[in-house]
C-alpha positions in Angstrom: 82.7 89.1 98.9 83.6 85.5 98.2 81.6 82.3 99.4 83.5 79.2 99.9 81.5 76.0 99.2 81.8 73.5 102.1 79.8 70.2 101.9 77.0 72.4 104.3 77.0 74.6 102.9 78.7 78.5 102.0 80.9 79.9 104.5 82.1 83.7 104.7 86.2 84.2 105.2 87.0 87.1 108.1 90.0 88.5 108.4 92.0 91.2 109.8 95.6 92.1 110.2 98.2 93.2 112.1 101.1 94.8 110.5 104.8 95.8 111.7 106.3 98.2 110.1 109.8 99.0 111.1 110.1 102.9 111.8 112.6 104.4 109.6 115.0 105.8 111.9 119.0 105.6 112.4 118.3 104.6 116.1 116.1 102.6 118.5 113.0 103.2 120.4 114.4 104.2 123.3 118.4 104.5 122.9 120.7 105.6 120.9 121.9 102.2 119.1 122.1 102.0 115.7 118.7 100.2 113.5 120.4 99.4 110.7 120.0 96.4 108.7 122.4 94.0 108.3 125.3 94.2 111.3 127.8 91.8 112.8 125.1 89.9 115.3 125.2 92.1 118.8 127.4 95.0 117.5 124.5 97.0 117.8 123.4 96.7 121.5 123.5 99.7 123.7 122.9 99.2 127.8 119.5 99.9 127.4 118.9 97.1 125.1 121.0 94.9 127.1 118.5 95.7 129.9 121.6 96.4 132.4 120.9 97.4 136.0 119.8 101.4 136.3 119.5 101.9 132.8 116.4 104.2 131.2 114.2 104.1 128.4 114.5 107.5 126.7 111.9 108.3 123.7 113.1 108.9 120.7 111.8 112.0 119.0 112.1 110.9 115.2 110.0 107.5 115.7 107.5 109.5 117.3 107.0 112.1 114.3 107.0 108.8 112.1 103.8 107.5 113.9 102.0 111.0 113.8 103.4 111.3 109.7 102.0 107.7 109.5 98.8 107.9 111.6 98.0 110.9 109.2 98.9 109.0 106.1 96.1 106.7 106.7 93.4 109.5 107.5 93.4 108.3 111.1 93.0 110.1 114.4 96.3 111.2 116.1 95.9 111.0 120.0 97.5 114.0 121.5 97.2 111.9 124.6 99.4 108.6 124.4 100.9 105.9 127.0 103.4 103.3 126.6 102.8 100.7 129.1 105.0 97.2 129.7 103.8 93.9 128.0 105.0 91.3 130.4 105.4 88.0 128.6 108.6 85.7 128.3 110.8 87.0 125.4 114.0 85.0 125.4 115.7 87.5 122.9 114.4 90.9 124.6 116.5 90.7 127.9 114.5 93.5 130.1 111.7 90.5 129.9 108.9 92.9 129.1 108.2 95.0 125.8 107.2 98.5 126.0 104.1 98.9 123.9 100.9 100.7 124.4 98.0 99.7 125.4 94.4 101.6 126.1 96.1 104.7 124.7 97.9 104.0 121.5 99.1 107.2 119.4 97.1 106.7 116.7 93.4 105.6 116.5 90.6 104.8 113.7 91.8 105.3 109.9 90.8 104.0 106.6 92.8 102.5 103.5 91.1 102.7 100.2 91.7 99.5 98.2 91.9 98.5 94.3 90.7 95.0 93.8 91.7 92.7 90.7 88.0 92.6 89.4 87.5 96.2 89.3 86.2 96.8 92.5 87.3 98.6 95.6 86.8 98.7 98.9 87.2 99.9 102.3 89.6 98.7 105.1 89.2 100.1 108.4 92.2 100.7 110.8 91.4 99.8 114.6 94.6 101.8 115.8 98.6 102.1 115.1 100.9 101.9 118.4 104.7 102.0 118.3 106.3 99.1 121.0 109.8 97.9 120.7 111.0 95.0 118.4 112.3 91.7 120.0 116.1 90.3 119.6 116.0 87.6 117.1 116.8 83.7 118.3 119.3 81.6 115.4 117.9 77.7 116.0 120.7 77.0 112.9 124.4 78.0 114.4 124.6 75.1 116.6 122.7 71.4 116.5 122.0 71.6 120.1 122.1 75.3 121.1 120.0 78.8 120.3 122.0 81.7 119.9 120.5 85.0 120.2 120.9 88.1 117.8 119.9 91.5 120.0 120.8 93.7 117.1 117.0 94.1 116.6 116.1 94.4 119.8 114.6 97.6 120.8 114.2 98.8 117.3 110.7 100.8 117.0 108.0 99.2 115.3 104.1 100.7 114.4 102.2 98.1 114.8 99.2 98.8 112.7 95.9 97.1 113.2 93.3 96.5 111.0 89.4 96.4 111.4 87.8 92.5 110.2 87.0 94.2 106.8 88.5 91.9 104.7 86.5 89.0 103.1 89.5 87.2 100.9 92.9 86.5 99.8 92.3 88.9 97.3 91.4 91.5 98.8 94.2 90.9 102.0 96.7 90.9 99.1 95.3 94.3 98.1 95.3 95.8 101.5 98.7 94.6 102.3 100.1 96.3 99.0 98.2 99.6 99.1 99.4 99.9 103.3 102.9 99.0 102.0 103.1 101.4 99.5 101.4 104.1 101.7 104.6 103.3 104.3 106.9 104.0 101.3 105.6 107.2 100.0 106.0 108.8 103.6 109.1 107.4 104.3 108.0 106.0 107.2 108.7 102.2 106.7 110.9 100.7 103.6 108.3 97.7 103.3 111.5 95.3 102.6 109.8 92.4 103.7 112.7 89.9 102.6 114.6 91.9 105.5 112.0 91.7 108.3 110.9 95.0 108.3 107.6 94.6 107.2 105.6 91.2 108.8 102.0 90.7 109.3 99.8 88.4 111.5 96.9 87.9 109.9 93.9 86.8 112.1 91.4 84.5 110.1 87.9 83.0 111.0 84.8 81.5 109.2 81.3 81.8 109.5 77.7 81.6 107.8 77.0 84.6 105.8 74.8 87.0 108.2 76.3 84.9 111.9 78.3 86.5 113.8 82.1 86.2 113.9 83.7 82.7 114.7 86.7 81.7 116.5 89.9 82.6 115.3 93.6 81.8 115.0 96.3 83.9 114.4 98.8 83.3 111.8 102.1 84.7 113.3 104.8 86.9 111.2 104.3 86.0 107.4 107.0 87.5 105.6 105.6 88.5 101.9 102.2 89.3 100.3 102.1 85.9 98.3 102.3 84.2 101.5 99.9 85.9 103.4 97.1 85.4 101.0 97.9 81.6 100.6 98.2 81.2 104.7 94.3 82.6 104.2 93.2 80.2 101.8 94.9 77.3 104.0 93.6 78.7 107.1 89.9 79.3 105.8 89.2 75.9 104.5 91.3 74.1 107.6 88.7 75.9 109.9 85.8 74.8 107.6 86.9 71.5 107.4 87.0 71.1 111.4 83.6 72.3 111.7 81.5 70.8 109.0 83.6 66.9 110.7 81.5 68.4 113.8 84.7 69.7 116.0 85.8 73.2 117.3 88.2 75.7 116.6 90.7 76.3 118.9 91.7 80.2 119.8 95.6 79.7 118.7 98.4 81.5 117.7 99.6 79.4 113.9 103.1 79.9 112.0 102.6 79.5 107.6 104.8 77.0 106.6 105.4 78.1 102.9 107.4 75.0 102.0 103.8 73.1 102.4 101.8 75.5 101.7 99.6 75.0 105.6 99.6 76.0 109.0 100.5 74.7 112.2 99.9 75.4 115.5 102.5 77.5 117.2 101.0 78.2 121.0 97.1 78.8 122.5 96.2 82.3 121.8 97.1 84.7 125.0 94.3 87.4 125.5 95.1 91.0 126.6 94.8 90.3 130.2 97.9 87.4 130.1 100.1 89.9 129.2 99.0 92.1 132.4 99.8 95.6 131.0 100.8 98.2 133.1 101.6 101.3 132.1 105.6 101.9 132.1 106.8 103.8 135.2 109.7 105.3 133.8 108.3 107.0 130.9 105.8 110.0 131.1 102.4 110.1 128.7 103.5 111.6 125.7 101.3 115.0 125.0 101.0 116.4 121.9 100.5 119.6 120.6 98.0 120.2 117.8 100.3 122.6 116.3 103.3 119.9 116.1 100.2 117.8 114.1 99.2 120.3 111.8 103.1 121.1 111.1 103.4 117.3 110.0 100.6 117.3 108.1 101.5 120.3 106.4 104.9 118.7 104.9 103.1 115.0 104.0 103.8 114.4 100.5 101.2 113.2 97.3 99.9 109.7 98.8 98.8 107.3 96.1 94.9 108.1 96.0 95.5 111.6 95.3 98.3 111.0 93.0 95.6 108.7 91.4 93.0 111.0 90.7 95.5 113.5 89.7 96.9 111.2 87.0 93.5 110.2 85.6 92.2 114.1 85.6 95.4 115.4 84.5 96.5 112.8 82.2 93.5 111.1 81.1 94.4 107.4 82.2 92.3 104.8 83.0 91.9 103.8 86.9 93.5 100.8 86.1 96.3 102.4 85.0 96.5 105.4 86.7 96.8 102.7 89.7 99.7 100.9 88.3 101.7 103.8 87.6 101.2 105.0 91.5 101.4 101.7 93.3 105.1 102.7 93.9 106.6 106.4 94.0 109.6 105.5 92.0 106.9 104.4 89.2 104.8 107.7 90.0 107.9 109.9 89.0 109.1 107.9 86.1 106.1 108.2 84.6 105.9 111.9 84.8 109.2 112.4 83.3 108.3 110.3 80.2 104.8 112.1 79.7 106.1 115.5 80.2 104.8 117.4 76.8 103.8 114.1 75.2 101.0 111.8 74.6 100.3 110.7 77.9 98.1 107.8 77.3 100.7 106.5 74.8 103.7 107.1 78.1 101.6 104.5 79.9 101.0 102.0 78.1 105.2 102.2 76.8 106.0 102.5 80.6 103.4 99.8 82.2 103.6 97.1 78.8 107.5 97.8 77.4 109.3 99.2 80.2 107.9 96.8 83.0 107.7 93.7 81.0 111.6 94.4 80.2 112.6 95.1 83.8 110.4 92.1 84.6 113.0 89.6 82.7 115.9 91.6 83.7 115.4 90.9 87.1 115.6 94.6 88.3 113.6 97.6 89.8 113.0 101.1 87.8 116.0 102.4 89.9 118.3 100.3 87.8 117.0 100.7 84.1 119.4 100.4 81.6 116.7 102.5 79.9 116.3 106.2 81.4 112.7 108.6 81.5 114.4 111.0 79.3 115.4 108.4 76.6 112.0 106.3 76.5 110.4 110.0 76.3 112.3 111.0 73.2 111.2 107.4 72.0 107.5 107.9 72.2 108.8 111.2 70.5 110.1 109.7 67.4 106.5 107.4 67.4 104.6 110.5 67.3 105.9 112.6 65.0 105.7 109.4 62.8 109.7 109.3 62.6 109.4 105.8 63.7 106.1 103.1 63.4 105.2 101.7 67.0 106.6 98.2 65.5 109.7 99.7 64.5 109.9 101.2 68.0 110.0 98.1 70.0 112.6 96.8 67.6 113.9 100.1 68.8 113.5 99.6 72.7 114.6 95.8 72.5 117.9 97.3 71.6 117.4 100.6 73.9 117.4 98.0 76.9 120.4 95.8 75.3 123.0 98.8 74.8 121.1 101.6 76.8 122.1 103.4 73.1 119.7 106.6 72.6 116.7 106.0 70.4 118.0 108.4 68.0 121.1 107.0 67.2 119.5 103.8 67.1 117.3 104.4 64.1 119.7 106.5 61.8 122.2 104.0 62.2 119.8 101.3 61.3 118.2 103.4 58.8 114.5 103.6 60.6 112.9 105.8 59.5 109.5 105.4 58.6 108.8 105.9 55.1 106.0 108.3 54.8 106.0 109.7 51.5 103.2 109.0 49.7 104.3 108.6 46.3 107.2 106.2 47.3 104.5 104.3 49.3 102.1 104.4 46.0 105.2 102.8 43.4 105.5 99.7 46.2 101.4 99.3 46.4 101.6 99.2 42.3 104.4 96.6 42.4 102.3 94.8 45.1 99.4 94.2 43.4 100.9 93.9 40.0 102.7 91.0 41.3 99.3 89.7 42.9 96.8 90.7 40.0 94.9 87.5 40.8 94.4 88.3 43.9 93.5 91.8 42.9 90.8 90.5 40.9 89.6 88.3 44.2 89.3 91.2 46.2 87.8 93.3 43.6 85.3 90.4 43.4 84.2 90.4 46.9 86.5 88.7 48.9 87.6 91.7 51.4 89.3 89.9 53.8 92.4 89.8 51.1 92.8 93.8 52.3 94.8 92.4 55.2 97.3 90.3 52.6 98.1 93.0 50.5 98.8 95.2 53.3 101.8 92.5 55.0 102.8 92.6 51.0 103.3 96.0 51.3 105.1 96.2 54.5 106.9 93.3 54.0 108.3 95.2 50.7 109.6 98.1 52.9 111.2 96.2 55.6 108.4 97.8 57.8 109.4 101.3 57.4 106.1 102.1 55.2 103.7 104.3 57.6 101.1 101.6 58.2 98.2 104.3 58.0 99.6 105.8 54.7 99.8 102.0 53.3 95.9 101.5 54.3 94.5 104.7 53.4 96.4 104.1 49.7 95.8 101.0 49.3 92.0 101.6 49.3 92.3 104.0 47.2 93.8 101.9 44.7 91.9 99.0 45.1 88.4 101.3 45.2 89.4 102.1 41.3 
């Protein structure tokens, strides 16, 4: 937990969040109109979204199998007894003038995400409940100076809405929950996390107080759009509120927008509580029941989440948690990874995949899906370090060239000539020339002064273009030296 210092003192950050995830699905909540991304605005508007006279909300099967596949994902309780009920508040891009949401009876209830922190720890995060509702059109204040035009593409598309517990104590560790939930979303194919796109957002609810009090006032900050954002809108947020207090005023329950441009919040409206929205439960849809075996037949088919895949690749593969984390904080990663250790040294696959491969993709701009270097071909590279074919220095000459042609490793090193030299008595005839050429220095070292061990080595490399297998060169060299 991290204090901030205000001039009275420490103060204690609080914060919770709620998340919507967009439910992977080809169509809405309650119709049959496409959700895809990216449309013609309003070519993807059925009646029911239009909210014309006599139309009916009818339940989409898919979205509701991807809250139960969700709900399970995050260790929670799935409610085999659930209600969608009408959130009545002015939406000027949802044109029935309600949402359907739910209410006292959500379709998920308590869960937990387990999260890695930066500093080694990890911690809990509570989850107060998931409920699916229906996603509002989208209003365009830049088509026209004077004029708002409205978008309903989104409108009705089905949303979890995932709620946190007040677990989190810093940016850090919101940062980390946001990540670990994302990636959960991904691995069950629930939600595709594409924040850029909208179909992740979070409100993150942030208050102070004196370490031990009880929780303060607090303001929402409405839809933030990325990680980065999130945990700077709770560094703004915290010391804004601090600030107020410690100058002797009083926070005001409000709903905030981030403005990333500046870095700060601003007000947006006063925060509505549950009873402004008057929520009624909807009239033309039934409770949805559940049957346990419908659970237990999700559950059954829920694929390796990232703790388990965790623990599997430190017991299995002998990583560190830091690593093993990495390499699971995405399932594309997770998969890679396997297909370069497959038969080899696994440690050595991590550190090529998480140091090389990343730092390389990192410059190029692109994800592991479009790696001009494949799993199979960075594999037979760590193949050609450990069978000593190749020195690890010669193989990121290797891989710099590997990512630059997408050439096989192989080829690579018998047309530059490679190949480590590892023939001892080849390796002997340059350490002679080395130190014949260097007798003075010989004598130093012979003398006392050690640290000339390193010198004659770089000599002795430097002689074979790098080829020379660096533990023959060391273990020779002392040798011949030691006489």
């Amino acid at each position: 937990m991290r204090l901030i210092e205000g001039t009275t003192g420490a103060w204690e950050i609080v914060v919770g969040c709620e998340v919507h995830a967009q439910v992977v699905s080809e169509s809405k909540l309650f119709s049959g109109a496409s959700a895809a991304f990216g449309a013609e605005p309003n070519t993807q508007v059925s009646l029911v979204d239009a909210a014309m006279p006599g139309m009916l909300p009818v339940i989409n099967a898919t979205c509701i199998r991807q809250a139960v596949r969700t709900g399970l994902g995050l260790k929670a309780v799935v409610n085999r007894f659930s209600v969608f009920d009408r959130k009545n508040y002015f939406y000027p891009d949802l044109p029935q003038g309600y949402q359907i949401s739910q209410w006292n009876h959500p379709i998920v209830g308590k869960g937990v995400v387990l999260v890695d922190l930066p500093d080694g720890r990890s911690c809990s995060i509570g989850i107060t409940r998931l409920h699916l509702e229906q996603d509002a059109g989208k209003s365009l204040h830049d088509q026209h100076p004077k004029q708002t035009y409205i978008d309903l593409n989104r409108s009705g598309v089905a949303l979890m809405e995932i709620v946190s517990e007040p677990d989190m104590r810093d940016a850090e560790e919101v940062g980390a929950y946001l990540r670990k939930l994302r990636s959960i979303l991904r691995y069950l194919g629930t939600c595709d996390g594409n924040m850029e796109e909208g179909s992740m957002r979070c409100d993150v609810n942030v208050s102070v107080r004196r370490p031990g009090e009880d929780y303060g006032t607090r303001c929402e900050i409405k839809n933030v759009n990325s990680v980065r954002y999130a945990m700077q809108a709770v560094e703004y947020e915290a010391r804004r509120q601090i600030d107020i207090i410690e100058s002797g005023g009083k926070i005001a329950q409000e709903t905030r927008l981030f403005d990333p441009s500046k870095g700060e919040t601003r007000p947006m409206r006063s925060k509505e509580e549950a009873h402004d929205y008057r929520y009624f439960p909807d009239p033309d849809l039934l409770p949805l029941k559940l049957e346990e075996a419908y659970i237990e037949e999700i559950r059954g088919a829920l694929p390796e989440l990232p703790d388990e895949k965790k623990h599997r690749f430190i017991a299995e593969y002998g990583l560190s948690p830091y690593d093993a984390g990495v390499l699971v904080s995405e399932q594309e990663y997770a998969a890679y990874y396997e297909a370069v250790a497959v038969g080899r040294d696994a440690k050595l696959a991590a550190n090529w995949v998480i140091s090389e491969l990343f730092g390389a993709l990192n410059k190029l701009g692109v994800g592991i899906a479009a790696s001009p270097v494949s799993a199979e071909a960075l594999g037979a590279l760590i193949g050609l370090i450990t069978d000593e074919t190749i020195s690890g220095r010669i193989a990121k000459e290797v891989f710099a060239e590997m990512v630059e042609t997408g050439k096989a490793p192989g080829a690579i090193v018998e047309a530059k000539g490679l190949r480590q030299v590892t023939e001892p008595g080849a390796i002997r005839e340059v350490i002679a020339n080395v130190m014949g050429a260097n007798a003075d220095k010989v004598a130093e070292y012979k003398a006392g002064k050690e640290k000339l061990f390193g010198f004659f080595v770089g000599q002795a490399m430097k002689e074979t273009g790098g080829k020379a297998n660096p533990k023959l060169v060391n273990e020779i060299l002392k040798e011949e030296l030691g006489k």
